[in-house]
C-alpha positions in Angstrom: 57.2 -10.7 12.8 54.6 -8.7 15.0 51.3 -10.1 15.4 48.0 -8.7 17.5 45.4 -11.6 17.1 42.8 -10.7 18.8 39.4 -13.0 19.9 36.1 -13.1 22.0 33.7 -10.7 20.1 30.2 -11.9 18.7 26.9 -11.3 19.6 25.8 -10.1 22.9 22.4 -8.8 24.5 22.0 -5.5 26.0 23.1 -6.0 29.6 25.5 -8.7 28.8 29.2 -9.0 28.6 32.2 -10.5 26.9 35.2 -10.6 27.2 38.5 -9.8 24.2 41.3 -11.4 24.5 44.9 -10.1 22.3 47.3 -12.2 22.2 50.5 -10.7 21.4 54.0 -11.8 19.6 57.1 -10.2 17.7 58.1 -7.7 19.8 59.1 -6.8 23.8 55.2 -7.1 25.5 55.9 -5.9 28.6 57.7 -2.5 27.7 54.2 -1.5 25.3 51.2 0.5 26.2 48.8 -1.7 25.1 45.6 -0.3 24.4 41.6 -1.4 23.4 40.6 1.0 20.6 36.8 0.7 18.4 35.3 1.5 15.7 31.6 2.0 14.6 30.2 2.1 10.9 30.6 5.6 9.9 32.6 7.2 12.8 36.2 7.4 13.6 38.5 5.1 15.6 38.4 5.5 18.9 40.4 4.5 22.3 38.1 2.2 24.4 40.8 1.6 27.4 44.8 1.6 27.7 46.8 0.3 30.0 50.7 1.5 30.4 53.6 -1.4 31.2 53.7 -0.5 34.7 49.5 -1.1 35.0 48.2 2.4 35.2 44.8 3.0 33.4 42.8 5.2 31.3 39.3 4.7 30.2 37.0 6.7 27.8 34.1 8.2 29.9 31.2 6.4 28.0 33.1 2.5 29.2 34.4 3.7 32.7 32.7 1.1 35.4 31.7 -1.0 32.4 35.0 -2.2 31.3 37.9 -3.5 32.7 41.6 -4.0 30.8 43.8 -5.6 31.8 47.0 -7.4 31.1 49.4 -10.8 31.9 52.9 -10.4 30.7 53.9 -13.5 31.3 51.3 -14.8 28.8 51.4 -11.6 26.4 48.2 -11.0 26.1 45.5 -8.1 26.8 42.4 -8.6 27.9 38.9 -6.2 28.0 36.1 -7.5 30.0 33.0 -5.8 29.0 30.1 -5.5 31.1 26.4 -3.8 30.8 27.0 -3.9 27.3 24.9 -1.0 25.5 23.8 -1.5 21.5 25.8 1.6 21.6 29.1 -0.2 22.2 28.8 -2.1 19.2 31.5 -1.7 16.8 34.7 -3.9 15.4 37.6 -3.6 18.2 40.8 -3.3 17.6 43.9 -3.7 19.7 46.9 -2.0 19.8 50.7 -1.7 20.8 52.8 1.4 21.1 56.2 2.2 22.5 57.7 5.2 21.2 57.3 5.3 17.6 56.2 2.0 17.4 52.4 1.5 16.8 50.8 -1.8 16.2 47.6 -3.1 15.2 45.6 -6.3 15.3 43.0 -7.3 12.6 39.9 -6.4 14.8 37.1 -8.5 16.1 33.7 -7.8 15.6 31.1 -6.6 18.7 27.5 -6.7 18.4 25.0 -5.7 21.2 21.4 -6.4 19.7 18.9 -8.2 21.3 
């Protein structure tokens, strides 16, 4: 059974940071593109970071020198450390898998920068 449990959002200040955690299980970690995807009340889903099995990365432009992902195979897990958090960044955060055809989601965790 594939699971994507992800952990570490809550409330933050503006200028703070936090950092998610996906722990992953039910399928072959190390061969997936794993990948930091958000959404905000009202607007579409949209990819945060990803990082490829062999550790290249892409970031959207409004997170790039604010966030960091990452990845331990060993442990299956994803992280996203998120610094100079903006009230912009707010949003639930989902993770996700992919390899080919397969695409998998985790249940979300829920960001909020607000002072």
């Amino acid at each position: 059974q594939v699971q994507l449990v992800e952990s570490g959002g809550g409330l933050v200040q503006p200028g703070g940071s936090l950092r998610l955690s996906c722990e992953a299980s039910g399928f072959t970690f190390s061969n997936y593109a794993m990948s930091w995807y958000r959404q905000a009340p009202g607007n579409q889903r949209e990819l945060v970071a990803i990082i490829y099995f062999g550790g290249d990365t892409n970031y959207a432009d409004s997170v790039k020198g604010r966030f960091t992902i990452s990845r331990d195979n060993a442990k299956r897990t994803v992280y996203l450390q998120m610094n100079s958090l903006k009230t912009e960044d707010t949003a639930v955060y989902y993770c996700g898998a992919q390899w080919i055809k397969n695409v998998y989601w985790g249940q979300g965790t829920q960001v909020t920068v607000s002072s």
